[in-house]
C-alpha positions, 0 to 999 in steps of 0.5 A: 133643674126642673123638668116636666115632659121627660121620661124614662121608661119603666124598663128601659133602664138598666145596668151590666154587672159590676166586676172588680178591678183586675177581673173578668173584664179587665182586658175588655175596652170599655166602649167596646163593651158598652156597643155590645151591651147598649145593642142588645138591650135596645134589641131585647126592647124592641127599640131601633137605634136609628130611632134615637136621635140623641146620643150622650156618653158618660165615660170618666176613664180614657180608652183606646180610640175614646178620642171619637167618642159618642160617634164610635157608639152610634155608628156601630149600633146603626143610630145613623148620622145621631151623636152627641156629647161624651161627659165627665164629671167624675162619680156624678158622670150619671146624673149630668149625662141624664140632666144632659139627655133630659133637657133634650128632650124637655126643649123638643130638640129629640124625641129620644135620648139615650145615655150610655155609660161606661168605664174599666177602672182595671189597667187604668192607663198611664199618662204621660206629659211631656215636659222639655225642662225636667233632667232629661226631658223624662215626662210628667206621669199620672195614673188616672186612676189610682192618682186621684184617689191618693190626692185631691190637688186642691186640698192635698188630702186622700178620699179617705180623708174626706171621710175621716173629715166627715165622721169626725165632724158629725161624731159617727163611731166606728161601730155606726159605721159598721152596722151601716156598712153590713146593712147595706150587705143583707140588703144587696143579699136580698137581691139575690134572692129567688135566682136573682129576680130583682137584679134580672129586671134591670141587668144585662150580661156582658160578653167577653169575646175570645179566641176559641169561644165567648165568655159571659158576666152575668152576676156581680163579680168579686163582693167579699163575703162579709159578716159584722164579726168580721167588719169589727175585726178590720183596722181603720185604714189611717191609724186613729181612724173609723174608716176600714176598708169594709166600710168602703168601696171596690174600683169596678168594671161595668156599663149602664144605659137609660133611655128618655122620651116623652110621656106618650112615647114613654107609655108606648116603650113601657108597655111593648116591653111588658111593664104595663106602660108604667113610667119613670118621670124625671123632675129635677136635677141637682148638683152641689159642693161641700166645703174642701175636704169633705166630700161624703157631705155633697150629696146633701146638697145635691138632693136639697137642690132637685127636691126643691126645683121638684117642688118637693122635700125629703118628707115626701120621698119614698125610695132613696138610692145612693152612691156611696163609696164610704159608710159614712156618706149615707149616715150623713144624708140620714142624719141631714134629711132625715132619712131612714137608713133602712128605706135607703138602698132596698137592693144594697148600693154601690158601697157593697157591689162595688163603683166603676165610676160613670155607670155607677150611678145609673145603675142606682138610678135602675134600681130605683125605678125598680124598687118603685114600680115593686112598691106600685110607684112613688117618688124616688132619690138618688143622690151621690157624691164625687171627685172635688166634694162635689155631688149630683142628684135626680129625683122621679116620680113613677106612676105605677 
């Protein structure tokens, strides 16, 4: 979907940090976190919630109350009688809440859209169906998160086995693999340097409340130190295969948020934040699907999509982010579009921080923004796979 007067301001998108599963944020409800976390980044913008008339959630995994949605968001941060929708569409939740959020604004409807986004894939709940003809009536039960990445009920295959599928089919060795997987680690280790000046642009602390006193998240919590030795050391995780568990990623706590406008209204946010006025515009959108059972191919599609309704190829990129919960996924987008692994991910990617699901995206998209305004603008990607071999995509231009 192409677009051609909508905006993100260039700091007006950004991310918690990501906690592994079972972690500091296990026990903290995820809309709870994104009311807080959403507040005070508005707040430190300068930007009221009364004056966002749009409102859209991207939360892929059920939570106490989640029934009322958006409204539980905007009413909370003051936003007034302003909802919206709340969107699921699995690891591609960012993208069709910023293609949502981005058509509001590109039809006049609103003047300002937010996305917020969010998920705890820690004590995913269990779901439970009744069902009056099994013995007993004993219900139907799924865990909603560790289910899904054990079967896909279409093709009866693992996630890990769309990746298996993918390698083999384009011949990629183990040892590609692991090089990728360790390149992506020394790119997120460069993130850090300079007491983390990169990621202190685009991210937000969560808060943990507690009895006696609060706590706070403000770095990446549970990424495993990781040398190449050591990936070469691992077993694949299905016995003849290349995929370990180092070349792929962790489930993860986090939220993230951006915000849309117009050009005038975006230079105006962009420059009151002290970022020079500069601007990210939004070009197109893309969605896609691979044939069943090979999900890491997606993206491609996806990209090809919105780089086409941009009018633009992959030639004329000059920043890619991605989310790729296997390795294997950006050698695949690599060898398609003819993109250097190397100017891929510059702050690492979702593969070494790890992948709350909805939020996962949009923080790849703030680092993308932030990798091209570093560079003093340019044309930007983000591409990335999910559930069902399916894939989402966003291309921006940023103008300094």
């Amino acid at each position: 979907m192409k677009f051609s007067n909508t905006y993100i301001p260039v700091g007006y998108a950004w991310s918690t940090p990501f906690a592994k599963w079972q972690g500091p944020l296990a026990e903290l409800n995820s809309l709870d976190m994104a009311v807080d976390v959403t507040g005070r980044a508005l707040t430190e913008r300068g930007l009221p919630a009364e004056r966002i008339t749009e409102w859209a959630l991207g939360m892929t995994v059920p939570q106490p109350t989640a029934f009322f949605g958006v409204t539980l968001l905007s009413r909370r941060l003051g936003a007034g009688d302003h909802a919206g929708p709340w969107i699921a569409r699995a690891c591609a939740t960012s993208a069709a809440v910023l293609e949502h959020s981005a058509c509001q604004v590109e039809s006049g409807a609103h003047e300002t859209a937010i996305g917020v986004l969010t998920d705890r894939t820690s004590n995913g709940p269990l779901m439970l169906y009744a069902s009056q003809r099994t013995p007993s009536g004993a219900p139907v039960t799924e865990h909603w998160v560790n289910d899904p990445m054990k079967l896909d009920p279409t093709t009866g295959q693992s996630m890990n086995d769309t990746a298996e599928n993918t390698a083999a089919d384009a011949g990629f060795s183990r040892e590609e693999l692991d090089d990728l997987t360790y390149l992506r680690y020394e790119q997120y280790q460069s993130s850090l340097t300079d007491d983390r000046a990169v990621q202190r642009r685009y991210m937000v602390a969560v808060r943990v409340p507690g009895r006696k006193a609060d706590t706070w998240v403000e770095e990446d919590h549970g990424i495993f130190p990781m040398t190449r030795e050591g990936l070469e050391r691992l077993k694949p995780v299905k016995e003849g295969g290349v995929v370990t568990f180092g070349g792929q990623t962790h489930p993860a706590d986090g939220a993230a948020g951006f915000v849309l406008t117009t050009a005038e209204r975006a230079r105006e946010l962009s420059h009151s934040y002290g970022r020079e006025g500069a601007t990210a515009q939004v070009l197109a959108t893309g969605f896609s699907r691979a044939e069943p059972a090979y999900m890491p191919k997606a993206p491609v599609g996806a990209a090809q999509r919105a780089l086409q309704d941009a009018g633009l190829s992959a030639a004329d990129v000059d920043v890619v982010t991605t989310h790729n919960p296997f390795a294997v996924n950006d050698l695949w987008l690599s060898r398609e579009l003819d993109i250097p692994l190397e100017t891929m991910n510059p702050y690492g990617s979702s593969l070494i921080y790890g992948h709350p699901q909805g939020p996962t995206g949009a923080r790849a998209i703030a680092e993308l923004i932030e990798a091209l305004h570093a560079r003093g603008g340019g044309v930007g990607l983000f591409t990335g796979c999910a559930a069902g071999d399916s894939g989402g995509a966003v291309v921006v231009r940023v103008d300094g």
